[in-house]
Each structure stands twice: as C-alpha cells, then as structure tokens.
C-alpha positions, 0 to 999 in steps of 0.5 A, a space after each residue: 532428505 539428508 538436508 533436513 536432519 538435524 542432530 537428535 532427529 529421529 530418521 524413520 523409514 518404511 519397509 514398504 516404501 518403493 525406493 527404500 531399500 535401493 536408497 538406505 545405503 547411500 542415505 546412510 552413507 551420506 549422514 555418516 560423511 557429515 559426521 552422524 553417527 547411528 543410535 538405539 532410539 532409547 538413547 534419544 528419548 528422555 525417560 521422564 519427566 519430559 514435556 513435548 512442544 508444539 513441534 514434537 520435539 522432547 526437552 527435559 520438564 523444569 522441575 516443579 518449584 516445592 513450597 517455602 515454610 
C-alpha cells in the first residue's frame, strides 16, 4: 500500500476493515521513514474556485479572463 503514495495523496482507512488496526502503525511508521508527515484534511483541499480531473485530483481553476473595453 505504502508504494502508491504520492505527496498530497489523500490515505484513508476503514474502521471495519479486518487488518487495520494490526497494520496502521507499521503503515504509519513506514510513511513517516520516507519523510511523510501527517496533515488535517482541510489543509489538502483547496477552498475554491478548484476544478477536479478525470482522476480525482484538485488543481486551483485558472482565473476567468475579464473582457478588455
């Protein structure tokens, strides 16, 4: 799971899920070693404008151009 992070991926884990408890440390461990560090989702998601691409990912909207008189 650790090879497909990428910086400002977004990690999410289930409560329910059958092995996270037992795995969580070491993933978390392993992230931190590669020089991860942990942040609140609020600092990853742009507030708007934003636009989304066909993968998922947020990028910032390019301004709308204003009319020249």
């Amino acid at each position: 799971m650790t090879s497909k992070v990428a910086p400002g991926s977004i990690v999410l884990f289930h409560n329910a899920a059958l092995h996270t408890p037992e795995a969580l440390p070491a993933i978390l461990e392993t992230l931190l070693q590669e020089g991860y560090t942990f942040v609140p989702i609020s600092q990853l998601i742009l507030s708007q404008p934003y636009t989304i691409d066909h993968t998922g990912r947020q990028f910032a909207a390019s301004p709308t151009p204003q009319p020249t008189p």
